[in-house]
N, C-alpha and C positions, 0 to 999 in steps of 0.2 A: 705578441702581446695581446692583440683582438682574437685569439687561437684559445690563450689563456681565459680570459675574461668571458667569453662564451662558454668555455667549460666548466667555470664557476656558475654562471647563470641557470648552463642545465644541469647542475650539480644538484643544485639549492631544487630547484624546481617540486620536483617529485615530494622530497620527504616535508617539506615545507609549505605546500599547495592544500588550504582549507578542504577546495574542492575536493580532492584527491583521497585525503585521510575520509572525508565523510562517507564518500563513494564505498571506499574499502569497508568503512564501518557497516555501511546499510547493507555490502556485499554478504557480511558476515550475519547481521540480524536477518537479512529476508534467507540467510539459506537457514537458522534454525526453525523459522518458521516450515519453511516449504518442507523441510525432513519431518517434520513433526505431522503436517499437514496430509504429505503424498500418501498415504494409505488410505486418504479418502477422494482422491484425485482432486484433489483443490492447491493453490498455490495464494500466498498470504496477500498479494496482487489484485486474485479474486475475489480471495474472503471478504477483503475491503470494500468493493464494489457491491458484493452482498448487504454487509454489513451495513454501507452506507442506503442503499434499496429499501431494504426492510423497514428502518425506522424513517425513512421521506415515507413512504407505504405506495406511491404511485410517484416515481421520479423522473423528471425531464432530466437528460444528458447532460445539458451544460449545468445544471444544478450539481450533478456525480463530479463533473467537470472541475467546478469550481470548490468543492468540500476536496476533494482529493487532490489537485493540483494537478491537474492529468490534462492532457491535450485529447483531444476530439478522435484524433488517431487509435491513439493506444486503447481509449475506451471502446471504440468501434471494435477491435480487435479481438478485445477481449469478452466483452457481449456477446460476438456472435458465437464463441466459442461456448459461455455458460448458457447460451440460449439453444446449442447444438443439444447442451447434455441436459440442458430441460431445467435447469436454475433459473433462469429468468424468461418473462416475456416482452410483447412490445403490446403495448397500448396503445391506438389511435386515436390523436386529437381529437376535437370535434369538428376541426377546422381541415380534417385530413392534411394540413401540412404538417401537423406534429407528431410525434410519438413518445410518450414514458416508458420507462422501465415500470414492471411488477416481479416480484419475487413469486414463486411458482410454488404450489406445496413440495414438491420434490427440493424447492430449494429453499424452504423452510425449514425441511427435515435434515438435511445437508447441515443448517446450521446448527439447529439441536444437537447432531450427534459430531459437530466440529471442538466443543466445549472439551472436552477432554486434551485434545491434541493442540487446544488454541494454551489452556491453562500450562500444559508443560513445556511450551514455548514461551511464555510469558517469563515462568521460573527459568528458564535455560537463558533469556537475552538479558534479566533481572541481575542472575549469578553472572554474568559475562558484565555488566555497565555499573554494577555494584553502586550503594545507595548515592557516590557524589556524583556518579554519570545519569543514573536517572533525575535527579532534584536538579541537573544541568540540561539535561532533556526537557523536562517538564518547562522549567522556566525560559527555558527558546520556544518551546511551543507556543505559549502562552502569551510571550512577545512576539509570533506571527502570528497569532489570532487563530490558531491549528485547533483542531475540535480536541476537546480536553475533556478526563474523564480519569477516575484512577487508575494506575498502570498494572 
């Protein structure tokens, strides 16, 4: 009977688990993005750390940190990677303990010519979440206080 009952347990688990379905969902939103993206060797992960760059104009990390939800990890990872190909730089405090991010002309122009490939993934996750998924996206956003903007 405890054979049975467990097998019900992780029965339910999977297709039932908030977590899980989300997971799958962003699985499928960040790959329209990244196919949409890869022909400029950027990935939708980056764009964001750009994106978020640009308009701070000089950003400290935990600032990127906290706009994005990102651990200290991942962004370190990913820095050094846009600051390999010349997207971003580092800034030294005046205190030399610190350091900002700057968006790099290279990684200016990266954004400008992202506009096209950002736009047909907008349309591609738009057609995929169809108007009651996004107005249900929008308003979770919005109830965790997620930076909002039109979609």
């Amino acid at each position: 009977m405890d054979q049975e009952k467990n097998s019900k347990s992780i029965a339910a688990l999977g297709p039932n688990c908030i977590a899980v379905r989300l997971r799958l969902l962003n699985r499928v939103v960040t790959k329209i993005y990244d196919d949409e993206l890869r022909s400029l060797g950027l990935k939708v992960s980056q764009l964001n750390v750009l994106v978020v760059t640009a308009r701070l104009g000089l950003a400290r990390p935990g600032e990127i940190c906290s706009l994005l939800r990102l651990d200290t990890s991942t962004l370190s990872r990913g820095v050094e990677r846009m600051r390999a190909r010349g997207w971003l730089e580092v800034v030294p405090g005046d205190d030399g303990r610190t350091q900002s991010l700057r968006l790099t002309s290279r990684g200016k122009k990266l954004l400008e010519r992202t506009m096209p490939a950002y736009e047909a993934a907008q349309k591609r996750a738009r057609e995929l979440l169809g108007p009651e998924g996004l107005h249900l996206l929008s308003k979770m956003a919005k109830k965790l206080g997620m930076l909002q903007s039109k979609s």
